[in-house]
C-alpha distance (Angstrom), angle and dihedral (degrees) to the residues before:
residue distance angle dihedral
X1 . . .
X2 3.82 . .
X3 3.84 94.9 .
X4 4.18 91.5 46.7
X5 3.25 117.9 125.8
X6 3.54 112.8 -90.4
X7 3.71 103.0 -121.7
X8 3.73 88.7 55.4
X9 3.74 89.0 63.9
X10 3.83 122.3 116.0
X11 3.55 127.7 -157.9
X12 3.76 111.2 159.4
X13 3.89 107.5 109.2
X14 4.32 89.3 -151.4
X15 3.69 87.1 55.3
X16 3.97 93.5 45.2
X17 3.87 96.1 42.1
X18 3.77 92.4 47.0
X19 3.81 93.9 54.5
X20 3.90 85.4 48.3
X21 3.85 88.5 54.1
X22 3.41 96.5 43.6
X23 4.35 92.4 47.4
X24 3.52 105.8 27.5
X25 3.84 105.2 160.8
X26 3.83 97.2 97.2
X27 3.88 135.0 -164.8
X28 3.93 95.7 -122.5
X29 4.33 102.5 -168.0
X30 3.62 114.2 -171.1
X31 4.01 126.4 -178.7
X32 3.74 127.9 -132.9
X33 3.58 144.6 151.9
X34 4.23 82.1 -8.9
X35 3.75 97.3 -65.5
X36 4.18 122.4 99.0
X37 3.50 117.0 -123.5
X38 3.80 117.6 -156.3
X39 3.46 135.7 -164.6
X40 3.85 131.8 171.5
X41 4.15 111.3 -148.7
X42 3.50 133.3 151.8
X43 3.86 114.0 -99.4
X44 3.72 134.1 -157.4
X45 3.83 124.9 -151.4
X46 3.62 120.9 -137.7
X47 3.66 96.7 176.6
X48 3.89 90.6 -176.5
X49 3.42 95.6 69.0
X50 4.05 112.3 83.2
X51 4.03 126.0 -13.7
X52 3.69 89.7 -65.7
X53 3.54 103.7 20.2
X54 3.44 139.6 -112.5
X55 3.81 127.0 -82.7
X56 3.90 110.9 -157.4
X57 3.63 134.8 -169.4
X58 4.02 142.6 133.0
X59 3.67 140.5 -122.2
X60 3.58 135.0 -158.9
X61 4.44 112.1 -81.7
X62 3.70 71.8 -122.8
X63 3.74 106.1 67.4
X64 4.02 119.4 93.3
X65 3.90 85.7 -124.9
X66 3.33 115.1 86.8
X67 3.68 102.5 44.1
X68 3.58 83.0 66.3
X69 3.49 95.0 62.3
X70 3.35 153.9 132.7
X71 4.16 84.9 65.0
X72 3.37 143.8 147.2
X73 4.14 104.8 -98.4
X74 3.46 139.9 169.4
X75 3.53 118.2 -141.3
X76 4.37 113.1 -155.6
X77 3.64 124.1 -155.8
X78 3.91 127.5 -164.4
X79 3.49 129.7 -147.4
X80 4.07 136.7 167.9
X81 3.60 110.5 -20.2
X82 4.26 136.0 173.1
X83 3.46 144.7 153.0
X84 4.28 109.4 -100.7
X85 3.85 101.0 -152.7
X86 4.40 110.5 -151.3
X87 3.89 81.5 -122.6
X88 3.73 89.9 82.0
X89 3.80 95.7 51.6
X90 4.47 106.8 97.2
X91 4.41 79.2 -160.9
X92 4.03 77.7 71.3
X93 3.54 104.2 81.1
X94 4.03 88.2 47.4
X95 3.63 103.0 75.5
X96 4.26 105.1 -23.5
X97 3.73 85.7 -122.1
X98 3.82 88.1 135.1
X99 4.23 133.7 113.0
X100 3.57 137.2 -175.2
X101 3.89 122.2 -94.4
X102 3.93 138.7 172.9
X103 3.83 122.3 -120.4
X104 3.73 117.8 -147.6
X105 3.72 146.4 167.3
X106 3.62 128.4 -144.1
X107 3.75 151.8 140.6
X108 3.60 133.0 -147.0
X109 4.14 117.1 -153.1
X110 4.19 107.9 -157.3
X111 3.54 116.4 -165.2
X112 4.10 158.3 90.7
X113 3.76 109.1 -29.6
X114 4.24 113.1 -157.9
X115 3.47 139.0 177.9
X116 3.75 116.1 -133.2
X117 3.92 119.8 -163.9
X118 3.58 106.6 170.2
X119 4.29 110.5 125.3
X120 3.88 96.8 -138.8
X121 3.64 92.5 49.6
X122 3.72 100.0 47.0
X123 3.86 86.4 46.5
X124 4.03 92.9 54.9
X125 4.41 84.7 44.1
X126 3.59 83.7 54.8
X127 3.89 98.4 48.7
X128 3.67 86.4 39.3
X129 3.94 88.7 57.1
X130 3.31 101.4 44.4
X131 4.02 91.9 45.8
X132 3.88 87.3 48.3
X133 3.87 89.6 59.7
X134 3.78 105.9 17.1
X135 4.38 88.5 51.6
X136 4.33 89.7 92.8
X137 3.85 104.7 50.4
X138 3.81 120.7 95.1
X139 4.03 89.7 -119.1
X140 3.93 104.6 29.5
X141 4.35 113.9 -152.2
X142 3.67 109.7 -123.9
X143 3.66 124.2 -160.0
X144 4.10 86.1 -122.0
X145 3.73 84.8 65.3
X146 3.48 95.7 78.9
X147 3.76 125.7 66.6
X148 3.82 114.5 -82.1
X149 3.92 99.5 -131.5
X150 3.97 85.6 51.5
X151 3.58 93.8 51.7
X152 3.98 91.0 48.9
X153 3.42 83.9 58.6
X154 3.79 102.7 54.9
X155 3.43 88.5 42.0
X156 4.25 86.3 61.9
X157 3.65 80.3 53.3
X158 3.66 109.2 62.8
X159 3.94 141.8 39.9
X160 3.41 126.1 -143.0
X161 3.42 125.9 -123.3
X162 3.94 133.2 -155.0
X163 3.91 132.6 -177.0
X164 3.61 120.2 -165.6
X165 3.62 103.0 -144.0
X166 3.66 104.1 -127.5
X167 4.12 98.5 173.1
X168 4.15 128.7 -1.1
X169 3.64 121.0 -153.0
X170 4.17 118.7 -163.2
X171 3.96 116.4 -163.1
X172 3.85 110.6 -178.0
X173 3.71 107.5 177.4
X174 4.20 106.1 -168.8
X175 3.19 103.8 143.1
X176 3.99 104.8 -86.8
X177 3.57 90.0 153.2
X178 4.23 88.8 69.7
X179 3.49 131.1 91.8
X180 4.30 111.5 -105.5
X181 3.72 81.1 -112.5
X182 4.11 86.9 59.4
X183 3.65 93.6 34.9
X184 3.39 92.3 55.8
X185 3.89 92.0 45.8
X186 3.44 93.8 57.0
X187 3.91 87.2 52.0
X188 3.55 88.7 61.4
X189 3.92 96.9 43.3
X190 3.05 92.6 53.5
X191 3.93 104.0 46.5
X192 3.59 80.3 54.4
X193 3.48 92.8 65.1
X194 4.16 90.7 78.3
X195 3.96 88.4 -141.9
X196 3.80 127.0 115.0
X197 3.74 94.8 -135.4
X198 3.67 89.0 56.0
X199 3.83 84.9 45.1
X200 3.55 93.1 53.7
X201 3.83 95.2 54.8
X202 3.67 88.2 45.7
X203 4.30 85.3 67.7
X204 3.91 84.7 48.0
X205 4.05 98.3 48.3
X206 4.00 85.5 42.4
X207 3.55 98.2 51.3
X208 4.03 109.0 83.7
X209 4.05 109.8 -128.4
């Protein structure tokens, strides 16, 4: 994200946690031995824990990842994303001088990536987890649902994973570079669309930055 544009940039922690909230299966990339290994798990943000916070997570005792570790990783989250066709741009009919481009949101996390083995803990990440996305339904699952000796048992199955956020990076591409006139043409074109991505990069192109 180094060579983005500038205006694209995104600094505001609340706006960069609550995409990471919102989208929390991440592209984690570590290096080793001069090959990238990537892995795409479902991270929670404790943003209490270190300067940065702390993004936590497991993987199954089976993946290649975690022996690996402790490593340098970079963890990649994905918001609203859609194609912006020239079409939509009024400045069009002026001179043609127009060309498609893709609008995106995203934020990178950079930091320390651990593996953490330790029963109790993994058992609190787990109830953690499934309180973090169990917290809105009418009859929330709890870990204490399931039988105990099954549970032990998953838990000899996975390793638990923790990066200590050392720098965040934001990009949100929508289309600050336009005219209002263009801005609001692409709001249009891409309401048109009918699909909720589309939709959701319609709030993002609508919302002055």
């Amino acid at each position: 994200m180094a060579n983005a544009n500038r205006q694209f940039h995104v600094t505001e922690a609340a706006t960069l946690h609550a995409l990471v909230r919102a989208q929390p299966l991440a592209t984690l990339v570590v290096a080793q031995g001069g090959a990238l290994h990537a892995n795409h798990i479902p991270l929670y943000l404790d943003p209490a824990r270190g300067p940065h916070g702390t993004l936590i997570g497991h993987v199954a005792r089976a993946n290649g990842l975690w022996p690996l570790l402790p490593q340098t990783a970079v963890a990649v989250f994905h918001g609203p994303q859609a194609y912006v066709s020239p079409s939509w741009y009024p400045s069009k009919a002026v001179d043609g001088k127009q060309v498609p481009t893709w609008n995106y949101a995203a934020v990178h996390a950079h930091g320390t990536l651990a593996a953490m083995d330790d029963p109790a803990r993994l058992r609190s990440l787990l109830h953690t987890l499934s309180e973090q996305h169990e917290a809105h339904r009418p009859a929330p699952w709890r870990i204490d649902d399931a039988p105990p000796d099954y549970i032990d048992k998953l838990l000899r199955a996975i390793v638990g994973i923790e990066l200590a956020v050392e720098r965040w990076e934001g990009i949100w591409k929508v289309s600050q570079n336009r005219t209002d006139a263009d801005r609001a043409g692409v709001v249009q074109g891409l309401l048109a669309e009918g699909t909720p991505a589309a939709a959701d990069m319609a709030v993002l192109v609508g919302v002055p930055r």
